[in-house]
C-alpha positions as YAML, in Angstrom:
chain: A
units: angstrom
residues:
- id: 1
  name: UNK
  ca: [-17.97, 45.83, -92.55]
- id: 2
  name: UNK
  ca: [-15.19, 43.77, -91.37]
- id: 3
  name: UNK
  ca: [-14.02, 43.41, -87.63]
- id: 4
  name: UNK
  ca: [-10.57, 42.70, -87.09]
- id: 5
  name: UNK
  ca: [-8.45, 42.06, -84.13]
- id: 6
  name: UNK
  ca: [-4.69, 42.18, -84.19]
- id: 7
  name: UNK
  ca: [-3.37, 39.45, -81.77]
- id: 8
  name: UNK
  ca: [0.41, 40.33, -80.91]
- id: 9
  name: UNK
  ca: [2.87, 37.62, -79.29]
- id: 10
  name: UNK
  ca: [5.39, 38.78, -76.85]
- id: 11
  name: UNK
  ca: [7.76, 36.35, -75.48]
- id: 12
  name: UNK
  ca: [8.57, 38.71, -72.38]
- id: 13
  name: UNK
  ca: [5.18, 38.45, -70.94]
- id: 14
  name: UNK
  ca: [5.29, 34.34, -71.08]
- id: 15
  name: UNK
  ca: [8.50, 34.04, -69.39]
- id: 16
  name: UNK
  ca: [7.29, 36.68, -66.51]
- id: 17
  name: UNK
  ca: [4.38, 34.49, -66.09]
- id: 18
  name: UNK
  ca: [6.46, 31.21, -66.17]
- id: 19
  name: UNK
  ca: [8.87, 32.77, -63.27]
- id: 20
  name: UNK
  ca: [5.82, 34.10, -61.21]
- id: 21
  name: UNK
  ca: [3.94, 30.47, -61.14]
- id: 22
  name: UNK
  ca: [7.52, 28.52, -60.13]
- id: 23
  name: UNK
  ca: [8.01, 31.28, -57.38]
- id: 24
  name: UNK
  ca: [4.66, 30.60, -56.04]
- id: 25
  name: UNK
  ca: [5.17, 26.86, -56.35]
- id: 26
  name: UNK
  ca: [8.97, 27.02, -54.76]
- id: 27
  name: UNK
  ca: [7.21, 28.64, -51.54]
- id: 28
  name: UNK
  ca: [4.82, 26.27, -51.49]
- id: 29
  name: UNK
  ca: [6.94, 23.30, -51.12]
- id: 30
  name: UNK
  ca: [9.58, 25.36, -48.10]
- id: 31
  name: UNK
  ca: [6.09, 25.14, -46.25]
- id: 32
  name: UNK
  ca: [4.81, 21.78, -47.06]
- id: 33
  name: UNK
  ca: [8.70, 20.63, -45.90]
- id: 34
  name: UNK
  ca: [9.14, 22.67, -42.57]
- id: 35
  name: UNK
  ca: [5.71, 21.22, -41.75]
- id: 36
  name: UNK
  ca: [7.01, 17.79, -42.01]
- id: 37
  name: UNK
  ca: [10.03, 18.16, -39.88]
- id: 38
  name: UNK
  ca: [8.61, 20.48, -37.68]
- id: 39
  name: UNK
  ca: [5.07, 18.84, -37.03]
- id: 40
  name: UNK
  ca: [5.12, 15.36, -39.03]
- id: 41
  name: UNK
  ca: [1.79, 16.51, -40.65]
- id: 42
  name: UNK
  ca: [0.08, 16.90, -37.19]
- id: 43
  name: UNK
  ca: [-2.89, 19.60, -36.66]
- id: 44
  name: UNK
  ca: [-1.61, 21.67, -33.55]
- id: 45
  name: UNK
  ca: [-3.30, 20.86, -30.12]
- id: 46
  name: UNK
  ca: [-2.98, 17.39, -30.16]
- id: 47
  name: UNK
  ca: [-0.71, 14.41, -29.42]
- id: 48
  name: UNK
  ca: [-0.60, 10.41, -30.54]
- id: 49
  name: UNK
  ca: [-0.14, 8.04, -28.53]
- id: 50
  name: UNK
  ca: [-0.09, 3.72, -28.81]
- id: 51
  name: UNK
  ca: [-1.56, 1.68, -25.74]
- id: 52
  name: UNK
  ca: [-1.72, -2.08, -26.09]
- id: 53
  name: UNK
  ca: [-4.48, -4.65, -24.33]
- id: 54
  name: UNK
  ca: [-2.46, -6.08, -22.31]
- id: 55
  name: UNK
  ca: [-1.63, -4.13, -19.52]
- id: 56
  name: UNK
  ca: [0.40, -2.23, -17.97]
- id: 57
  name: UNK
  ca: [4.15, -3.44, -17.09]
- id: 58
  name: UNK
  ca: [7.67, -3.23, -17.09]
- id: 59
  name: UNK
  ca: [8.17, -6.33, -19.49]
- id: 60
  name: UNK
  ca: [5.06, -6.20, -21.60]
- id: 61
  name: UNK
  ca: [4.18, -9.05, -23.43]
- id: 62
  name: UNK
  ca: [3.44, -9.30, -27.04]
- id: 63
  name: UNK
  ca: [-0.20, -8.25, -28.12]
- id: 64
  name: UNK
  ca: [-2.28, -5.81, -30.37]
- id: 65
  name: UNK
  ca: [-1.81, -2.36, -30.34]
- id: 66
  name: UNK
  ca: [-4.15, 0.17, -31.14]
- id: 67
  name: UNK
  ca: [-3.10, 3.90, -31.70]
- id: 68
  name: UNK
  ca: [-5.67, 6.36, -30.74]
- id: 69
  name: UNK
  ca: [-5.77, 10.57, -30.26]
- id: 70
  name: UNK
  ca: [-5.73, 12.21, -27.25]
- id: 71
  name: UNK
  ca: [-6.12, 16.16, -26.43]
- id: 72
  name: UNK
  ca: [-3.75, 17.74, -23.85]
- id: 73
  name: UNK
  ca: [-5.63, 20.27, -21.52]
- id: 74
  name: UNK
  ca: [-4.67, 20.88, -17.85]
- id: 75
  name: UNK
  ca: [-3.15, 18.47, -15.42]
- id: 76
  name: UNK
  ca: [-4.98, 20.02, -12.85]
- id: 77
  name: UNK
  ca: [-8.25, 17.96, -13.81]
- id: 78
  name: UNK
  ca: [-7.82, 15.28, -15.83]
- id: 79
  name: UNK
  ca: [-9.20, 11.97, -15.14]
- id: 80
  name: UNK
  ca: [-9.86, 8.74, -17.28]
- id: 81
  name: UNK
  ca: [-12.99, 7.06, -16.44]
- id: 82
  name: UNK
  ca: [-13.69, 3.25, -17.66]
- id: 83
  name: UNK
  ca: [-17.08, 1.95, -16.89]
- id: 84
  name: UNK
  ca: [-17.29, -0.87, -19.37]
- id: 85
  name: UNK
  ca: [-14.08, -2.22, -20.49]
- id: 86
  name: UNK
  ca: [-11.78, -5.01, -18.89]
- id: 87
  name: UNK
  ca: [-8.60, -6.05, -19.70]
- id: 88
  name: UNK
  ca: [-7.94, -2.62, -21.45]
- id: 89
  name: UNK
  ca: [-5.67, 0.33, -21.18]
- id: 90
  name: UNK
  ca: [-6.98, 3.64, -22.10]
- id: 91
  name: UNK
  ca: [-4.74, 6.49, -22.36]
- id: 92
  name: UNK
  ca: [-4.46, 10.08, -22.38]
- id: 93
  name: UNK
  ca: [-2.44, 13.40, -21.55]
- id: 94
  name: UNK
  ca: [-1.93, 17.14, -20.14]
- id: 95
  name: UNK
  ca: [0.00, 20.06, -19.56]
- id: 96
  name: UNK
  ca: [1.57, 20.75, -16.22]
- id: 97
  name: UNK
  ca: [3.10, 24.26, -14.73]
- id: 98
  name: UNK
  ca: [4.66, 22.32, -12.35]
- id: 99
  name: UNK
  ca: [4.78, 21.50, -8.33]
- id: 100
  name: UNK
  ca: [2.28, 18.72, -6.39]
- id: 101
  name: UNK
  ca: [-0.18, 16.48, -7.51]
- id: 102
  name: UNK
  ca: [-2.95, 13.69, -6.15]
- id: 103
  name: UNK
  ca: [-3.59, 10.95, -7.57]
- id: 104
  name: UNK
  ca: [-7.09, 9.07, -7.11]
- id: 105
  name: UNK
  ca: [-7.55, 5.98, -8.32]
- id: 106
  name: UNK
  ca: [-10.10, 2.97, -8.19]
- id: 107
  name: UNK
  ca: [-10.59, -0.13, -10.07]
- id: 108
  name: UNK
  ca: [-14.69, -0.28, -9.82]
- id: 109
  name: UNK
  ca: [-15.98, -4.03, -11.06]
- id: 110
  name: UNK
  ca: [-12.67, -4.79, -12.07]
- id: 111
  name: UNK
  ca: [-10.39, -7.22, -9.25]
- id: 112
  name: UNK
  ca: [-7.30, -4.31, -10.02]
- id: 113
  name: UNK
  ca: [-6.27, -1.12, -11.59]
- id: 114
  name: UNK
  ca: [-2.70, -0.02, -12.98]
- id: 115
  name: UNK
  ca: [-2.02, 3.35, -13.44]
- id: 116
  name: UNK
  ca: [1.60, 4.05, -15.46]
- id: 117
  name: UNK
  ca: [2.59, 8.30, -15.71]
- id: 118
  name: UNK
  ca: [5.20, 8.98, -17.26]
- id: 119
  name: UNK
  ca: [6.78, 12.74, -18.98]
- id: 120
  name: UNK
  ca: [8.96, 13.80, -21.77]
- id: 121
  name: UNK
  ca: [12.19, 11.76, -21.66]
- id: 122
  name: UNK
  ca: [10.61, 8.83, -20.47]
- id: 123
  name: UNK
  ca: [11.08, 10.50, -17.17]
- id: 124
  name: UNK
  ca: [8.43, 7.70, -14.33]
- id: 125
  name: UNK
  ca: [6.64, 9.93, -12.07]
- id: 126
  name: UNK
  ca: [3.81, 6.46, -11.04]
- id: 127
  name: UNK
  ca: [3.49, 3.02, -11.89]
- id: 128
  name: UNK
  ca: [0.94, 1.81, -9.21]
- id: 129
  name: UNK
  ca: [-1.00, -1.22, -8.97]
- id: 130
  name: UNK
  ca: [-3.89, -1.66, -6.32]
- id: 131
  name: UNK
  ca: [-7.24, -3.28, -5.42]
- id: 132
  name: UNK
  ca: [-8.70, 0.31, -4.35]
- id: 133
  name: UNK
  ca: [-12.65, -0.14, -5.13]
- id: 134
  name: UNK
  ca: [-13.70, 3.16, -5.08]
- id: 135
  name: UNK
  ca: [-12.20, 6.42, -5.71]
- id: 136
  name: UNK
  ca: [-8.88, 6.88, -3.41]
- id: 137
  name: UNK
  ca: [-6.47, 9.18, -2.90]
- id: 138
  name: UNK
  ca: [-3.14, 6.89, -3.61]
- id: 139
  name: UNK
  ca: [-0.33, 9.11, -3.94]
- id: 140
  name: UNK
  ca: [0.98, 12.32, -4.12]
- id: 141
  name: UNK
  ca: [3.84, 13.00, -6.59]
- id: 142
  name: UNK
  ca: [5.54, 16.06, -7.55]
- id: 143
  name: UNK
  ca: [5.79, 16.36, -11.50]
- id: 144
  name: UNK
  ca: [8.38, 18.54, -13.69]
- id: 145
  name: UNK
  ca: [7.46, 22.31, -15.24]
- id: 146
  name: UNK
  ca: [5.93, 22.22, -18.28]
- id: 147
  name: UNK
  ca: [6.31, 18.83, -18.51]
- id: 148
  name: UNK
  ca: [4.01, 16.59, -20.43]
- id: 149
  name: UNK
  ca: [2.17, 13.57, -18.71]
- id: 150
  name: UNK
  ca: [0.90, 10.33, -20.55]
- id: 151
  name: UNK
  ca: [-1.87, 8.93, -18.06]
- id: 152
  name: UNK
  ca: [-2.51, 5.42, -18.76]
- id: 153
  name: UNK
  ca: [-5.25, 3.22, -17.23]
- id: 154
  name: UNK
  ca: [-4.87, -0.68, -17.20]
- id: 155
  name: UNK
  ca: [-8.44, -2.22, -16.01]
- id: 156
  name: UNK
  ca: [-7.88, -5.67, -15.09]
- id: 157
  name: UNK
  ca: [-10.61, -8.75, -15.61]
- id: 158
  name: UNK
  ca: [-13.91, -8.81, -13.61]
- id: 159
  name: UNK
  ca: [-14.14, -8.76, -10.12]
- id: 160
  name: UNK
  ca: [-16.11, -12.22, -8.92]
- id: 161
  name: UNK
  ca: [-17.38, -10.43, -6.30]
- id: 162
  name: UNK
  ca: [-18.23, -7.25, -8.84]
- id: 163
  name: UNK
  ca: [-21.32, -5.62, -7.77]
- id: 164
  name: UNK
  ca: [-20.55, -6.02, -4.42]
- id: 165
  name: UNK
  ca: [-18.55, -2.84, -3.53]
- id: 166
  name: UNK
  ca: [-21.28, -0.60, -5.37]
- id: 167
  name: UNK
  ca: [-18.40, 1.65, -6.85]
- id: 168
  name: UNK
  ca: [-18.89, 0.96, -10.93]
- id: 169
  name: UNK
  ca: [-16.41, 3.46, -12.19]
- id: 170
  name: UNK
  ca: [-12.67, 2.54, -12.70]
- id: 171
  name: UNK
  ca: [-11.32, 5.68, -12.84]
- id: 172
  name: UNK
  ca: [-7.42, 7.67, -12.83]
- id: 173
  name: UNK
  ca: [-7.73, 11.36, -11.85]
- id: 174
  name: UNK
  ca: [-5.14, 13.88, -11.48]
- id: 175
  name: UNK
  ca: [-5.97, 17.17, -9.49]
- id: 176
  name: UNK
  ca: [-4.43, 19.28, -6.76]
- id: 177
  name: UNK
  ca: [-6.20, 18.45, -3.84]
- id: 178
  name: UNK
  ca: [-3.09, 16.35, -2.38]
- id: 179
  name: UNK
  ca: [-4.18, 15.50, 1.22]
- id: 180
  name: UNK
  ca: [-7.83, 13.72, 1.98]
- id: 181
  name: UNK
  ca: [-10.45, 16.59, 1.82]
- id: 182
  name: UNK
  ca: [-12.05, 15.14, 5.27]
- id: 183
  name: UNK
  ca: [-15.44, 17.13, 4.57]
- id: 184
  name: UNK
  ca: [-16.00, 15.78, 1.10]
- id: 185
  name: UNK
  ca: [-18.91, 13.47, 0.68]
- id: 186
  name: UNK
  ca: [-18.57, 10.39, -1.26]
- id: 187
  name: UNK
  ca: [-20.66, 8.44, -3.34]
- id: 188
  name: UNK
  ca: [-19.51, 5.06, -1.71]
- id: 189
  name: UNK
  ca: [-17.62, 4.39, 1.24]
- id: 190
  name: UNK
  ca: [-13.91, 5.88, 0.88]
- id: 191
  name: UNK
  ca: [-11.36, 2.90, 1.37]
- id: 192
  name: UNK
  ca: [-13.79, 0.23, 2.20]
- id: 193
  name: UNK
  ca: [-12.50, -2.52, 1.86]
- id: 194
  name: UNK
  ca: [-8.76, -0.75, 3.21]
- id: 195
  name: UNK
  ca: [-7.61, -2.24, 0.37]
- id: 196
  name: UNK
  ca: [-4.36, 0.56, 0.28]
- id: 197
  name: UNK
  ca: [-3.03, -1.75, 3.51]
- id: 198
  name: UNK
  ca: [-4.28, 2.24, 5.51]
- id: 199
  name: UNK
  ca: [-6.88, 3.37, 6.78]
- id: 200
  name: UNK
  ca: [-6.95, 6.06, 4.55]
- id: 201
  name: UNK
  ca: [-9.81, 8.18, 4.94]
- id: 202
  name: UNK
  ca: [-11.21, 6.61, 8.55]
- id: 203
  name: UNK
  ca: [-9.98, 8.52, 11.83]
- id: 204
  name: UNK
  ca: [-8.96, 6.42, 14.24]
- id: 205
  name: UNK
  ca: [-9.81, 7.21, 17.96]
- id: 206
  name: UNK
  ca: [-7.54, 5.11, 20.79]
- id: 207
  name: UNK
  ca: [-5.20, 2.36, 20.44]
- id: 208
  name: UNK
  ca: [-7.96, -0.50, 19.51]
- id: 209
  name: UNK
  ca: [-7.67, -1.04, 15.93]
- id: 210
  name: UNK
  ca: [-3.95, -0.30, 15.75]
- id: 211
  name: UNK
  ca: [-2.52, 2.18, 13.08]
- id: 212
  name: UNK
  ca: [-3.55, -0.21, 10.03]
- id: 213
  name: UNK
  ca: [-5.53, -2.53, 8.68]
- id: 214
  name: UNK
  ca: [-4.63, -6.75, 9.61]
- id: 215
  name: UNK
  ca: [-3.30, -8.62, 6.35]
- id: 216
  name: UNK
  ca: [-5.18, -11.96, 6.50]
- id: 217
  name: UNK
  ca: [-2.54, -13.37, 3.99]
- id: 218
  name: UNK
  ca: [-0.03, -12.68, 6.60]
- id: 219
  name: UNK
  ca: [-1.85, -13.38, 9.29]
- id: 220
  name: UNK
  ca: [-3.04, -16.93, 8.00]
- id: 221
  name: UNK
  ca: [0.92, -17.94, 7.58]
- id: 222
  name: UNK
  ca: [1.55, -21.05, 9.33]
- id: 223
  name: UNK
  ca: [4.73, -19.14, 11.30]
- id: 224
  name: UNK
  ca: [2.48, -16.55, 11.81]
- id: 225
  name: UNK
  ca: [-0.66, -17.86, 12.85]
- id: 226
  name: UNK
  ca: [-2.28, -14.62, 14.04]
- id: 227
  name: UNK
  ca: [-5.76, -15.98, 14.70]
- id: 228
  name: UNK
  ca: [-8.23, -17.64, 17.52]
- id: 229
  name: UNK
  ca: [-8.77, -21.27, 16.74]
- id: 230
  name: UNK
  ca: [-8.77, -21.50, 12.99]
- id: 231
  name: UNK
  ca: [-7.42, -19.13, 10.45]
- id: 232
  name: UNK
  ca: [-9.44, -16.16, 9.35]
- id: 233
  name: UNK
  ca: [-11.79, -17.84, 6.77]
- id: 234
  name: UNK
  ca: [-15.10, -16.67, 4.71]
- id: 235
  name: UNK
  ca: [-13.19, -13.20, 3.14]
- id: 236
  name: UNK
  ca: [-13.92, -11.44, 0.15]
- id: 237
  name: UNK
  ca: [-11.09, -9.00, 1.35]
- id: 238
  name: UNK
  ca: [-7.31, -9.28, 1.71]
- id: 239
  name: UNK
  ca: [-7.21, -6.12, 4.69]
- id: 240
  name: UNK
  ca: [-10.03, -5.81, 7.61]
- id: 241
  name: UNK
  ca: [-9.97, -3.88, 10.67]
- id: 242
  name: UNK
  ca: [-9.57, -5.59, 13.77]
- id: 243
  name: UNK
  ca: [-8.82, -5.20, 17.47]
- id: 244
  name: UNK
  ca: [-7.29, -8.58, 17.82]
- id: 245
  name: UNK
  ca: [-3.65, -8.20, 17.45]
- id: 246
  name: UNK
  ca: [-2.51, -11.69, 18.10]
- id: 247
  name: UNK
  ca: [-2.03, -10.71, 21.72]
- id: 248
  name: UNK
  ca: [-3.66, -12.39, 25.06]
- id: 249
  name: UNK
  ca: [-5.02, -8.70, 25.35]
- id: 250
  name: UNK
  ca: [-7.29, -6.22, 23.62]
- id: 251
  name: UNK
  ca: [-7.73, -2.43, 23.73]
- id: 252
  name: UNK
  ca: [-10.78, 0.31, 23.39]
- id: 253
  name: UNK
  ca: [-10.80, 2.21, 20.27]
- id: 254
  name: UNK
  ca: [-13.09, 3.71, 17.45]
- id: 255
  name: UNK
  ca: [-12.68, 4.15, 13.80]
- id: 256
  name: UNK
  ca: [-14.96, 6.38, 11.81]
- id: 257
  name: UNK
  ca: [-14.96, 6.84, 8.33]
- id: 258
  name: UNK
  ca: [-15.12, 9.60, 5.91]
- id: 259
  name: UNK
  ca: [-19.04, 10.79, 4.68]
- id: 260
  name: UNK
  ca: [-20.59, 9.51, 1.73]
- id: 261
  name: UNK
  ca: [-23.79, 9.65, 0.25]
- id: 262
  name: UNK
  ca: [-26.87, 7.09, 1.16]
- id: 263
  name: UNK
  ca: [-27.64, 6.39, -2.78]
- id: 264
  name: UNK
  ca: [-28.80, 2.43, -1.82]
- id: 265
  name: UNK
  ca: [-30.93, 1.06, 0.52]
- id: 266
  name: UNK
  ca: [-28.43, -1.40, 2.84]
- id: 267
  name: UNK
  ca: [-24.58, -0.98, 3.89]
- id: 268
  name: UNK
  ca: [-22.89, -4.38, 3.21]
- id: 269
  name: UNK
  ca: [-20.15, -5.96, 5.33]
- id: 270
  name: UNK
  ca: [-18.47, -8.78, 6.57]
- id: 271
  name: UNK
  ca: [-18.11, -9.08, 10.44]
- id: 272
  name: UNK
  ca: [-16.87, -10.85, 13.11]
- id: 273
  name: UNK
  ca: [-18.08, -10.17, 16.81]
- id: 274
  name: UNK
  ca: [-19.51, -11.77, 20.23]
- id: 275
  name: UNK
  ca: [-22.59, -10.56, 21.20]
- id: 276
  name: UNK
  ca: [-21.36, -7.50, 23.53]
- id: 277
  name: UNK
  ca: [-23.00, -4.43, 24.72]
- id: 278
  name: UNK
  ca: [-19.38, -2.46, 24.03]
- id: 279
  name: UNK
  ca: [-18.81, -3.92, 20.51]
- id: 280
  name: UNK
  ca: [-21.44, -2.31, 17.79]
- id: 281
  name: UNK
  ca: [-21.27, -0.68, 14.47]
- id: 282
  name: UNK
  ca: [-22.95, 2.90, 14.39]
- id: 283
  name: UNK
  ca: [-24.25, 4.93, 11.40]
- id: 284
  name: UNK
  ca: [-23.75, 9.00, 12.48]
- id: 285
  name: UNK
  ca: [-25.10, 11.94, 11.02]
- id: 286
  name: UNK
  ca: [-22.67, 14.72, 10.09]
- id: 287
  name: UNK
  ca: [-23.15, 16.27, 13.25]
- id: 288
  name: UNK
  ca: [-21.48, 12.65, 14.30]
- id: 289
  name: UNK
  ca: [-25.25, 11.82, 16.08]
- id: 290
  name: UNK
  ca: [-26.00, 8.17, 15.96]
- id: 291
  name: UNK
  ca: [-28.81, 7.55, 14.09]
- id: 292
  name: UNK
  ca: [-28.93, 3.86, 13.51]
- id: 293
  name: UNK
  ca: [-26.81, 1.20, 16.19]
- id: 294
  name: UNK
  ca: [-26.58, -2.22, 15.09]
- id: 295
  name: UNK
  ca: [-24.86, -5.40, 17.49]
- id: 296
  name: UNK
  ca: [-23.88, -8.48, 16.08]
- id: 297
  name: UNK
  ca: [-23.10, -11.72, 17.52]
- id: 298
  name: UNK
  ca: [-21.20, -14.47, 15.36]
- id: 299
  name: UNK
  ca: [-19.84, -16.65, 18.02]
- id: 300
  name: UNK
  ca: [-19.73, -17.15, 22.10]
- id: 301
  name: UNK
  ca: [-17.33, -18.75, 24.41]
- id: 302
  name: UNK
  ca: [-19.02, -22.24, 23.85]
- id: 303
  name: UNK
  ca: [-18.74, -21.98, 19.94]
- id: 304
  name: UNK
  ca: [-16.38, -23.91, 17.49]
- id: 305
  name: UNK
  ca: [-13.08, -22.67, 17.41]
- id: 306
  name: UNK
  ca: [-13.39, -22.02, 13.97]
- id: 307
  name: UNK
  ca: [-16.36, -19.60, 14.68]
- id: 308
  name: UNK
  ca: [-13.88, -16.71, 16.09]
- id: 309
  name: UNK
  ca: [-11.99, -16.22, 12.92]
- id: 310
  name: UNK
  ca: [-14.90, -16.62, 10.20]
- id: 311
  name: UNK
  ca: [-16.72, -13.72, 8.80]
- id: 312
  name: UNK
  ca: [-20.23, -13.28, 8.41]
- id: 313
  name: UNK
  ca: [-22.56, -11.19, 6.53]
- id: 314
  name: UNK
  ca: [-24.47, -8.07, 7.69]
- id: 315
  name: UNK
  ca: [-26.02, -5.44, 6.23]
- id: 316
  name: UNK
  ca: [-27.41, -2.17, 8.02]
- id: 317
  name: UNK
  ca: [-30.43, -0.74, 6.04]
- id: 318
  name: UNK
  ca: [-30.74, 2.58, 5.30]
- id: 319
  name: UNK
  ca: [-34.09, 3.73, 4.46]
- id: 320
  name: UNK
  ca: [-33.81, 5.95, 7.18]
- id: 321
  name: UNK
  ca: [-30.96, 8.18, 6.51]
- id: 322
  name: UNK
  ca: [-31.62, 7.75, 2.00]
- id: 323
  name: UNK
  ca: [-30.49, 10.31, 0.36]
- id: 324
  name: UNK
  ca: [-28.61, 11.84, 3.59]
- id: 325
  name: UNK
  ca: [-23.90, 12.27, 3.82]
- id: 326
  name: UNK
  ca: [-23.68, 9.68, 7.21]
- id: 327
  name: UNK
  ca: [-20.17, 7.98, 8.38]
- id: 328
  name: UNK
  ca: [-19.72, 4.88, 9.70]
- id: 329
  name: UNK
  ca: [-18.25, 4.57, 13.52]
- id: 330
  name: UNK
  ca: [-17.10, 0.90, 14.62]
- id: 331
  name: UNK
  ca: [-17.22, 0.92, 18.26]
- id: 332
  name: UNK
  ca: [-14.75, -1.24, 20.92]
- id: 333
  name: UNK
  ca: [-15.19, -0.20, 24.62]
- id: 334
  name: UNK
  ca: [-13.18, -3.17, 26.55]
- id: 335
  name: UNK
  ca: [-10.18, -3.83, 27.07]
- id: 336
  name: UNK
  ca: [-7.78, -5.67, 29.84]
- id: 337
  name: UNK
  ca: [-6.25, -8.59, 30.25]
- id: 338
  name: UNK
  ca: [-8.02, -12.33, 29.37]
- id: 339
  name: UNK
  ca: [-10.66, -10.63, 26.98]
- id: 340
  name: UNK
  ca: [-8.60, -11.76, 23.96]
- id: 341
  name: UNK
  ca: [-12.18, -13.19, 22.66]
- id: 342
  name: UNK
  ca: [-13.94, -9.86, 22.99]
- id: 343
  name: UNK
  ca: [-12.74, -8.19, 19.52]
- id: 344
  name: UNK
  ca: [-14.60, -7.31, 16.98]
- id: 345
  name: UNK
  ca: [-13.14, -7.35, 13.00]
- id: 346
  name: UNK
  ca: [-15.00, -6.80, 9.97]
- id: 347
  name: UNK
  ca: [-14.19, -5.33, 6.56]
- id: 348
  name: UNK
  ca: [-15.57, -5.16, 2.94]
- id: 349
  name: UNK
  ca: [-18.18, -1.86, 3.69]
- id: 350
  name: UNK
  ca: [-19.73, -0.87, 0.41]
- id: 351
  name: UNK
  ca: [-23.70, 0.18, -0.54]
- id: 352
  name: UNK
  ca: [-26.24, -2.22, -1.85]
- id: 353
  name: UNK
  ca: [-29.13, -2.80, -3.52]
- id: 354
  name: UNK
  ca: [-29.59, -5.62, -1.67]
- id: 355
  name: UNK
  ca: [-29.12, -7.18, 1.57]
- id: 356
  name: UNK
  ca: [-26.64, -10.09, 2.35]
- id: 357
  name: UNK
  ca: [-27.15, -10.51, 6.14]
- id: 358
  name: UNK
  ca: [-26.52, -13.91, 7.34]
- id: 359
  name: UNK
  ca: [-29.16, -15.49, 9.41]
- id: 360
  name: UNK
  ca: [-28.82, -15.05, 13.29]
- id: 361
  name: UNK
  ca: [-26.11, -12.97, 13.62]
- id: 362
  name: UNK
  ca: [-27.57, -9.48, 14.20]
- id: 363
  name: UNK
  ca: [-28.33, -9.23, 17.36]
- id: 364
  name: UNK
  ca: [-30.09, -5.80, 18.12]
- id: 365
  name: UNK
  ca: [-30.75, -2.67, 16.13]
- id: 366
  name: UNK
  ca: [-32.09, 0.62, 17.19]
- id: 367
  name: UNK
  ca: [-32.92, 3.51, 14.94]
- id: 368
  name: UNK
  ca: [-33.05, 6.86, 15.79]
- id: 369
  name: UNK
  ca: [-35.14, 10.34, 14.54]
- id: 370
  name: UNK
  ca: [-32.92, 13.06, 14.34]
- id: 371
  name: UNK
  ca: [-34.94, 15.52, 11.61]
...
């Protein structure tokens, strides 16, 4: 027995097929070319962006640049944070429904930040540079509708002075919370060193300390000479509160600062002060109690000139408030005519590990048990 199968050709089929497969490979390339023109071969959701090394400016110079992904999500809370890097710029963006925004900054170990914010259309909403230590609230801006931000970070080189301040992060964080939130607690002390040339953060009580910080750079100017004796010498700080004001005269006042949280054992600062009941440095409780009072005395009447214009160490421990949200509240009761000498100034505040208290100049400390 003998199988046979019949095997007919028909031409028609063959060309049906033919025409089906081109069809299917026509539609394929329309899609493959609207997604070029339409997306350049991009996966939805996210943007590319090119930051360079070397900073942030105006006229950059020539460097490497590296070109790196970043993921839009709201501007509402979006922050960079750079805890390791110096001398880099790290970049990324979000999505904005428009209206207000805050900006916080803070440069950390690093001796500056930049922060550059731009939208579509190389529309310039902030391009900031400061000394800010610790997280600050530096500006408030106002950014377009549906606009899309590019947030880039420039960390400058190390600090000298680096561990000093206590704040570690350099940071740039967008969020809505445009005015100081006064009842927010801190993990260093806001504006510390009043490196924003305000007192940003402190609340100022009287007419002692002025309505901002003193600029030793200006006050050290030979046409300016805004100083007792000598100019203001032994400053890791270019701002410092004071309530010398180059007059013949000085005047009562307090200035408090915002809470933070005890996380180290001493409260660094540089200080200048004659030993005087009225002039003191208090920590307070957030029921504004005193709980530790500290006096300092860095020069008399029969001391060197230079004496009332250098800045010594002190430190404050803390062991008794760890772990606690305190303030600090610098105290200046007199005032009047021929007290000129009878200021106190000091600047620099940030936590420690350790302490860096000059010998001899603290004169009293009291602590006290509050529960």
């Amino acid at each position: 027995m003998q199988l046979v199968i019949n095997t007919y050709y028909n031409p028609n089929i063959l060309i049906r097929m033919h025409k089906g497969v081109a069809a299917y490979i026509a539609v394929l390339l329309i899609i493959i070319i609207l997604w070029y023109f339409f997306a350049g071969f991009k996966l939805p959701g996210h943007t590319s962006t090119t930051i360079t090394s070397n900073g942030i400016s105006n006229t950059p110079t020539t460097s490497a640049s590296t070109t790196v992904t970043v993921y839009s999500s709201p501007c509402s809370n979006t922050g960079i944070f750079n805890t390791t890097a110096f001398n880099t710029t790290l970049a990324t963006t979000c999505r904005w429904t428009g209206g207000a925004l805050g900006l916080w900054v803070a440069s950390g170990d690093a001796q500056y930040e930049s922060v550059l914010i731009t939208g579509t259309n190389k529309t310039e909403y902030i391009n900031q540079t400061s000394q800010y230590k610790c997280p600050t609230l530096y500006k408030n801006f106002t950014a377009k509708a549906n606009d899309t931000l590019t947030i880039r970070l420039y960390i400058g080189p190390k600090a000298a002075n680096a561990t000093a301040s206590g704040c570690t992060t350099a940071l740039a964080k967008l969020n809505t919370t445009t005015v100081l939130p006064q009842s927010s607690v801190y993990n260093n002390v806001y504006n510390g060193n009043f490196s924003s040339d305000s007192f940003t953060g402190w609340t100022l009580a009287s007419q002692g300390f002025g309505t901002a910080p003193m600029n030793i750079i200006w006050a050290n100017l030979p046409n300016v000479s805004c100083y007792i004796g000598a100019p203001w010498s032994n400053a890791n700080f270019t701002f410092f509160a004071s309530t010398f004001h180059c007059g013949t005269a000085v005047a009562p006042g307090n200035l408090t600062s915002s809470l933070f949280m005890v996380t180290e054992p001493y409260l660094d600062f540089r200080i200048i002060s004659p030993a005087n009941a009225d002039l003191y440095v208090e920590i307070i409780n957030q029921s504004y109690v005193p709980e530790i009072v500290a006096h300092y005395g860095t020069f008399n009447s029969s001391s060197n000139p230079e004496a009332f214009s250098t800045f010594r160490n002190a430190s404050i421990p803390l062991s008794t408030v760890y772990g606690k949200p305190v303030r600090i509240k610098v105290v200046a009761v007199p005032f009047g005519n021929k007290l000129r000498h009878l200021y106190i100034a000091l600047g620099g505040f940030g936590l420690s590990s350790t302490i860096h208290q000059d010998r001899g100049v603290l004169v009293n400390e009291s602590f006290n048990s509050t529960g």
